[in-house]
DSSP file (Angstrom, degrees, kcal/mol; ACC not computed):
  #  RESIDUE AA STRUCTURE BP1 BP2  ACC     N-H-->O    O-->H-N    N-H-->O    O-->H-N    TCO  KAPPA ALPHA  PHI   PSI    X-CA   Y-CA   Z-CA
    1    1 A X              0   0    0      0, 0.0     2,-0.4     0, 0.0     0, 0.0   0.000 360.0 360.0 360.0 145.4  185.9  117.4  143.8
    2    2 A X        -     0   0    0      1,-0.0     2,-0.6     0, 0.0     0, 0.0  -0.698 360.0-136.5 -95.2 126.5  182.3  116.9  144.2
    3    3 A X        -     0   0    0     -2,-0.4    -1,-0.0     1,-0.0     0, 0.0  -0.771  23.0-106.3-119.1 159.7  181.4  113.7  144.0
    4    4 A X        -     0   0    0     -2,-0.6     2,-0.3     1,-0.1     3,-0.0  -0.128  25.6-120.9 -92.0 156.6  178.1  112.6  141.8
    5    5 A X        -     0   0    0      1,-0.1     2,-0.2     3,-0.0    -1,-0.1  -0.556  28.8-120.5-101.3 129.1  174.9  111.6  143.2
    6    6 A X        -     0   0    0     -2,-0.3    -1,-0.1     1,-0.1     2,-0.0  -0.744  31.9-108.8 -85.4 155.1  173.9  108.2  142.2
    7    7 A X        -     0   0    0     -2,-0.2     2,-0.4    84,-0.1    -1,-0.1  -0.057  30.7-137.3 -80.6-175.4  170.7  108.2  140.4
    8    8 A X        -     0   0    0     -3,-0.1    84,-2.1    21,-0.0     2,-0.2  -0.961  14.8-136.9-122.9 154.9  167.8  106.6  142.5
    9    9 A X  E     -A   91   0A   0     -2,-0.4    21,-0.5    82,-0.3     2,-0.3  -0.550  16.5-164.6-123.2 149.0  165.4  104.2  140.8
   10   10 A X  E     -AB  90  29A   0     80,-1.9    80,-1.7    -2,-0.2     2,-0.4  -0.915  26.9-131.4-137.0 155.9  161.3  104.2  141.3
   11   11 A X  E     -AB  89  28A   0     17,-2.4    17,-3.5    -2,-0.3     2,-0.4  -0.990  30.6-158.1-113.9 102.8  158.5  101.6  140.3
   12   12 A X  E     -AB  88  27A   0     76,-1.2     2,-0.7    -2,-0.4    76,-0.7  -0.661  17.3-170.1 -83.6 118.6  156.0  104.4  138.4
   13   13 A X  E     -AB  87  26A   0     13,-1.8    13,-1.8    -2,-0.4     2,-0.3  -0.961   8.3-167.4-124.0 131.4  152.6  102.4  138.8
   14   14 A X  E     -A   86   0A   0     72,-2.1    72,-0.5    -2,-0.7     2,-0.2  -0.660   7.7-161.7-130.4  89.6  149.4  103.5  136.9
   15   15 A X        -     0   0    0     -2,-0.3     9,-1.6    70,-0.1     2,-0.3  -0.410   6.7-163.6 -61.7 120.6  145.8  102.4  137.4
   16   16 A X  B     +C   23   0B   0      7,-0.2     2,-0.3    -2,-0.2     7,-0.2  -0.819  16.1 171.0-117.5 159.9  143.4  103.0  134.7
   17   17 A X     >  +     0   0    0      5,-1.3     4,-1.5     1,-0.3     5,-0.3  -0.907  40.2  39.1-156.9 153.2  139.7  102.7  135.5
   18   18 A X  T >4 S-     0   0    0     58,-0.3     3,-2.4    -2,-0.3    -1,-0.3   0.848 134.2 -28.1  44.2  80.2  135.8  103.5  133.9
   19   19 A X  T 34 S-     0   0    0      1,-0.3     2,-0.8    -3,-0.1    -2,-0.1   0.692 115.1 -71.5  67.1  78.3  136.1  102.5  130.0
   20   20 A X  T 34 S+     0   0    0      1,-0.2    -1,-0.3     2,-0.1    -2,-0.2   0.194 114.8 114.6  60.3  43.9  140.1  103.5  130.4
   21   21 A X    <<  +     0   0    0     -3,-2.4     2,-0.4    -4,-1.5    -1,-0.2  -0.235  62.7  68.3-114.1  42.7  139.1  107.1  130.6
   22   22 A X        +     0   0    0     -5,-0.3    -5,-1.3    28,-0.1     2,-0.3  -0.959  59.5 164.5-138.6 106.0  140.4  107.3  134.4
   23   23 A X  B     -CD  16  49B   0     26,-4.1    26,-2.2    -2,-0.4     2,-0.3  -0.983  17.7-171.5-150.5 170.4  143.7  107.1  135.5
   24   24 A X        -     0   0    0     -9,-1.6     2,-0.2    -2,-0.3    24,-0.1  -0.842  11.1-150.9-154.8 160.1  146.1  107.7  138.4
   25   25 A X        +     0   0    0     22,-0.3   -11,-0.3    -2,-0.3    22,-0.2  -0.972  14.7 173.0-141.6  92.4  149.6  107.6  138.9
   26   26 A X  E     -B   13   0A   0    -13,-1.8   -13,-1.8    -2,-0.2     2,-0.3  -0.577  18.0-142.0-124.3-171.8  151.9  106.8  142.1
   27   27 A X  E     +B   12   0A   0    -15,-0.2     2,-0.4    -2,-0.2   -15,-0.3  -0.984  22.5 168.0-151.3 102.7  155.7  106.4  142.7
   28   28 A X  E     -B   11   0A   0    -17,-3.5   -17,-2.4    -2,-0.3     5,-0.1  -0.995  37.1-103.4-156.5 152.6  157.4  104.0  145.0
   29   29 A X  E  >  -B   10   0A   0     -2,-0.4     4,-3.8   -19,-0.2     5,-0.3   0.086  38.6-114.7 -73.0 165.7  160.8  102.7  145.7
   30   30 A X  H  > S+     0   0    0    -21,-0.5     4,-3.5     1,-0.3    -1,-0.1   0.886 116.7  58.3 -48.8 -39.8  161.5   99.2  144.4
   31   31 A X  H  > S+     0   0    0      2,-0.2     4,-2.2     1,-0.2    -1,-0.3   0.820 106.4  54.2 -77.5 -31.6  161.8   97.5  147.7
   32   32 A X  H  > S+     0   0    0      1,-0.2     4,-0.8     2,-0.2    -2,-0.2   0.955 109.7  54.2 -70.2 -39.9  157.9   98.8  148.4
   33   33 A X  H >X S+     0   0    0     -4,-3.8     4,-2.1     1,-0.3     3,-0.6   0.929 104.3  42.6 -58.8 -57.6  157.2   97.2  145.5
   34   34 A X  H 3X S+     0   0    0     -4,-3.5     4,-2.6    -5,-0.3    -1,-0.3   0.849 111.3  56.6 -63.2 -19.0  158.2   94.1  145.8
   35   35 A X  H 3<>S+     0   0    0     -4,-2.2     5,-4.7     2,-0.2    -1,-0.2   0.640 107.5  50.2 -85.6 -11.3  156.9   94.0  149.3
   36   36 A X  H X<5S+     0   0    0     -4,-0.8     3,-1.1    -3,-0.6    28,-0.3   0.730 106.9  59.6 -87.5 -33.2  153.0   95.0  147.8
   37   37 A X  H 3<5S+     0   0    0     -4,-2.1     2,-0.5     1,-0.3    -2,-0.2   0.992 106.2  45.1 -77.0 -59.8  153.5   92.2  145.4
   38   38 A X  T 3<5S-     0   0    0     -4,-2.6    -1,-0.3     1,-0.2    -2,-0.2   0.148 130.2 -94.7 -78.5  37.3  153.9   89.9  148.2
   39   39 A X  T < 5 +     0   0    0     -3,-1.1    24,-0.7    -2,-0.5    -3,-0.3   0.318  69.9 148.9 110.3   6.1  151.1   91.2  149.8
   40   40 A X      < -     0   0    0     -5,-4.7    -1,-0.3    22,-0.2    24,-0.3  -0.259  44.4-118.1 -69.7 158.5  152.2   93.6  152.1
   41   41 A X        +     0   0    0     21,-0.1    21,-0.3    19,-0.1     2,-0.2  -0.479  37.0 162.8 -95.8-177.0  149.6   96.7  152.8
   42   42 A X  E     - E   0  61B   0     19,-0.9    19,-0.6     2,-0.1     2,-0.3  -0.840  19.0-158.9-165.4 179.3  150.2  100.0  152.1
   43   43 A X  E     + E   0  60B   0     -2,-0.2     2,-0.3    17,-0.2    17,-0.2  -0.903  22.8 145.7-167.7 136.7  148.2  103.4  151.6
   44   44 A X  E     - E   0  59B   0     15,-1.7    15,-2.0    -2,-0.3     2,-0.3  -0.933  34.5-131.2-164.9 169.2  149.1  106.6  149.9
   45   45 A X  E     + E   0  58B   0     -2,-0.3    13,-0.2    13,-0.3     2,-0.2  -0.958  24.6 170.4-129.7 150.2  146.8  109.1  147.9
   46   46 A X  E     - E   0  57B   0     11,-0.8    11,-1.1    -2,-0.3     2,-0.5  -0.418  38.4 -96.0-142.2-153.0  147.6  110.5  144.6
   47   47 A X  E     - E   0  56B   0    -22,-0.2   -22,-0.3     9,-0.2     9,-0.3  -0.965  32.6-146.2-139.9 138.4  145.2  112.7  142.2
   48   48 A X  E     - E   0  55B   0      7,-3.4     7,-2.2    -2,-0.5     2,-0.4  -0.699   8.0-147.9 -99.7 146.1  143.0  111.1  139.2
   49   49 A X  E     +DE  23  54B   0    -26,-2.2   -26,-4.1    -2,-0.2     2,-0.2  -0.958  17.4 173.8-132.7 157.6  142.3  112.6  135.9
   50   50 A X  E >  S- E   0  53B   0      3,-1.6     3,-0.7    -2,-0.4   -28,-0.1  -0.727  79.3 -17.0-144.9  94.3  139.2  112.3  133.6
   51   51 A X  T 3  S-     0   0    0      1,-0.2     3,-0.1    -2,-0.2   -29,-0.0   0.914 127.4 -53.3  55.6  61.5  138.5  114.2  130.7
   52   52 A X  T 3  S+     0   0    0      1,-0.2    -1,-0.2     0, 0.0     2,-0.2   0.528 110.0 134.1  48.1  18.2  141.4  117.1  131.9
   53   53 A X  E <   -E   50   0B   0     -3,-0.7    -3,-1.6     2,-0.0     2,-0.4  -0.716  44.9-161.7 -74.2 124.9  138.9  116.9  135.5
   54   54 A X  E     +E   49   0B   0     -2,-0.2     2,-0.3    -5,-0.2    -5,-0.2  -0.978  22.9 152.7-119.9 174.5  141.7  116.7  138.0
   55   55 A X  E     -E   48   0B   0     -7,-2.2    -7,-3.4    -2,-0.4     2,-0.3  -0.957  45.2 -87.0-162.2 166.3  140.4  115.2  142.0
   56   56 A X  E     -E   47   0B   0     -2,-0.3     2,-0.2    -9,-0.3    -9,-0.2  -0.624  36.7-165.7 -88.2 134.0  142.1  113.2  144.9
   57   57 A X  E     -E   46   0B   0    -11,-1.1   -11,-0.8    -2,-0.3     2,-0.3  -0.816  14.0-146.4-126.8 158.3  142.4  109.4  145.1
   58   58 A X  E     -EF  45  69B   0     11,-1.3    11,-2.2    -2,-0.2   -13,-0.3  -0.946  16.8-160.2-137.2 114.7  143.2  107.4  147.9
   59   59 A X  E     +EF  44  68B   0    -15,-2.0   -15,-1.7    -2,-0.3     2,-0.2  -0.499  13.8 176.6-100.8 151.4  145.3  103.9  146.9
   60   60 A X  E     -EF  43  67B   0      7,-1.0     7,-2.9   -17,-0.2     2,-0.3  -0.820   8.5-161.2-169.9 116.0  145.4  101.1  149.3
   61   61 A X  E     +EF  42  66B   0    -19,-0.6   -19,-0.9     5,-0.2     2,-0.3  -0.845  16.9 151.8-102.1 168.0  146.9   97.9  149.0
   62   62 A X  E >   + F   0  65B   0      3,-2.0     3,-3.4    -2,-0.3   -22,-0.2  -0.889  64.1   1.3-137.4 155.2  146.6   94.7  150.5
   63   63 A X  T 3  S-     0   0    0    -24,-0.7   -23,-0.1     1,-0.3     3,-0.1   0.714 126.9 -55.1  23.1  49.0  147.1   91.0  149.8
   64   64 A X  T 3  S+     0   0    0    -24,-0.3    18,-1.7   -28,-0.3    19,-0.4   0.712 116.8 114.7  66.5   7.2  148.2   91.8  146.2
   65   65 A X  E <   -FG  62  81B   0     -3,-3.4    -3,-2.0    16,-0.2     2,-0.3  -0.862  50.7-157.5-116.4 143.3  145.1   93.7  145.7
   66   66 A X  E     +FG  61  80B   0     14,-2.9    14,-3.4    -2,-0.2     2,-0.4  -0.999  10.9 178.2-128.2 141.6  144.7   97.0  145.1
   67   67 A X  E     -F   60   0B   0     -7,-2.9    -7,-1.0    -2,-0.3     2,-0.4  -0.906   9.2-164.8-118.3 135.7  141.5   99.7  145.6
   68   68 A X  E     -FG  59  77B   0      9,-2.5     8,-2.4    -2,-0.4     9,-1.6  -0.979   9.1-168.7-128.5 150.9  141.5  103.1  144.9
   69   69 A X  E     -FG  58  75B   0    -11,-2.2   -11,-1.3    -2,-0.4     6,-0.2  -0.992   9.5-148.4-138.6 139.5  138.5  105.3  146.5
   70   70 A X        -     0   0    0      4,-1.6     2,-0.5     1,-0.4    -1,-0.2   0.875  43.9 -41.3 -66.9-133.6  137.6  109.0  145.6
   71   71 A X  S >  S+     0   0    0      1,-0.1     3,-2.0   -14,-0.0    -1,-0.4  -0.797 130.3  19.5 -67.0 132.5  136.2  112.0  147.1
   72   72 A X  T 3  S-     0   0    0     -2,-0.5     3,-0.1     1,-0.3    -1,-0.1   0.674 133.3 -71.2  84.6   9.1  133.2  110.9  149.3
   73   73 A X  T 3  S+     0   0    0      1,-0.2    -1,-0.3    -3,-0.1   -15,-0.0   0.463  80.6 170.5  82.7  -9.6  134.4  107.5  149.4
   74   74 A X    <   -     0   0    0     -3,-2.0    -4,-1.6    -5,-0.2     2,-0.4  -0.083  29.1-134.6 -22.7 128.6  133.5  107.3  146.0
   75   75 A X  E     +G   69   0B   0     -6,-0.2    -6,-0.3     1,-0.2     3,-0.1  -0.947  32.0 166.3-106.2 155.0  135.2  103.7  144.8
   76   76 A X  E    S+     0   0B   0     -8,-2.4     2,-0.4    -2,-0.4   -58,-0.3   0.908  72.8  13.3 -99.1 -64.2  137.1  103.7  141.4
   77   77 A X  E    S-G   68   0B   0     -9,-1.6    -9,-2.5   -60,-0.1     2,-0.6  -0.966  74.4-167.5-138.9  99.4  139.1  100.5  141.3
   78   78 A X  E    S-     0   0B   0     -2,-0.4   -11,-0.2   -11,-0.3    -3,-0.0  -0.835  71.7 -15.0-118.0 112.9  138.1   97.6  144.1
   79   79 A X  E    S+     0   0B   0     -2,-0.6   -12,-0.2     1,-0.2    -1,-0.2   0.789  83.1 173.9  57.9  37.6  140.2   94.7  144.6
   80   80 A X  E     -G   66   0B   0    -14,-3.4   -14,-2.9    -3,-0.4    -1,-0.2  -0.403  38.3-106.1 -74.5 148.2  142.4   95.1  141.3
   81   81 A X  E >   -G   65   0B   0    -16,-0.2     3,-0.8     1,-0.1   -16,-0.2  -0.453  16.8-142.8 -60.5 139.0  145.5   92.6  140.8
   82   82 A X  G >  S+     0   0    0    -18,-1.7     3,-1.5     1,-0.2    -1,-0.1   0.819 100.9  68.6 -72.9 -21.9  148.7   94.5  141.4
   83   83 A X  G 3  S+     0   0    0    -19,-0.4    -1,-0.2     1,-0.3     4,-0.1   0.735 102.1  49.5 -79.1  -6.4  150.2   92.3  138.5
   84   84 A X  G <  S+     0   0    0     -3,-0.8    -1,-0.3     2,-0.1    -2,-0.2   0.313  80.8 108.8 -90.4  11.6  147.7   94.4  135.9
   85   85 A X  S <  S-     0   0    0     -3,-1.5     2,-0.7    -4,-0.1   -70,-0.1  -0.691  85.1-108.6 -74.0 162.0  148.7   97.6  137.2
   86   86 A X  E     -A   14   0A   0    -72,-0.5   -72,-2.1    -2,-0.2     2,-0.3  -0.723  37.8-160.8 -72.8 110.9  151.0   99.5  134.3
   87   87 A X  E     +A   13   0A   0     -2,-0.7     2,-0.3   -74,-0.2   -74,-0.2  -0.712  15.9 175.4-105.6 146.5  154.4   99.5  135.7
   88   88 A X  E     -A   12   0A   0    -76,-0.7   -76,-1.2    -2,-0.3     2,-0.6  -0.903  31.0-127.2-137.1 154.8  157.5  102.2  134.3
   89   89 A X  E     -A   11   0A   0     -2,-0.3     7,-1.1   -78,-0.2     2,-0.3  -0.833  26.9-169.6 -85.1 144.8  161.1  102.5  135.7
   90   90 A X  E     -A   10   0A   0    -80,-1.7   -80,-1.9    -2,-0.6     2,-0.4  -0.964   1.2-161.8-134.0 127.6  161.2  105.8  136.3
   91   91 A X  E >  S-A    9   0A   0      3,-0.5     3,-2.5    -2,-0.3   -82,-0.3  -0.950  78.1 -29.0-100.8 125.0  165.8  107.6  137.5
   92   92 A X  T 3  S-     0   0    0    -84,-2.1    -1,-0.2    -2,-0.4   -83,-0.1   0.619 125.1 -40.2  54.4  77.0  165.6  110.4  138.9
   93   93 A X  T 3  S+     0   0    0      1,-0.2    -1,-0.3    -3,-0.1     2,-0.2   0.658 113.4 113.3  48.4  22.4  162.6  112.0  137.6
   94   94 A X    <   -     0   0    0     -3,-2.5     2,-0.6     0, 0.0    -3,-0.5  -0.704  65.6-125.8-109.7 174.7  163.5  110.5  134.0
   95   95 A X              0   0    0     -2,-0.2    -5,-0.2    -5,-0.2    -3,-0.0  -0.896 360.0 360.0-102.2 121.3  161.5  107.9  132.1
   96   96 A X              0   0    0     -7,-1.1    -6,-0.1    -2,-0.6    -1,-0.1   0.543 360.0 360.0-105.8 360.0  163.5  104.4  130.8
């Protein structure tokens, strides 16, 4: 007998940006999370969409702030609080 995969749990975070026609979208385990709330850094890139435009973003926290920067350095979102980002549980690729 096979025995079932528990599911695994994600912190779905989404920054919206420019009149709240901007937004990006990352994924990280729980433990990452809590360690970005207390300030720990981190860096990952994701992709932003704008009027069905989609382009590469580069997220970077620190000290409980987060910036996201574009192509070209471009910056989107500079020194946002991590407690306004829009937070989801997200199981195994489902939404709760």
């Amino acid at each position: 007998m096979k025995k079932k995969a528990t599911p695994r749990i994600y912190i779905e975070l989404t920054a919206v940006w420019g009149n709240d026609d901007v937004d990006s979208t990352i994924r990280i385990s729980r433990r990452r999370w809590k360690n970005i709330q207390e300030g720990a850094e981190y860096a990952t890139s994701s992709t932003s969409y704008y009027e069905g435009l989609r382009s590469c973003v580069s997220w970077s926290f620190s000290r409980g702030l987060l910036s996201i920067y574009g192509d070209e350095g471009r910056e989107c979102l500079v020194d946002h609080p991590v407690e306004n980002l829009i937070t989801d549980i997200v199981t195994s690729g489902t939404r709760s």
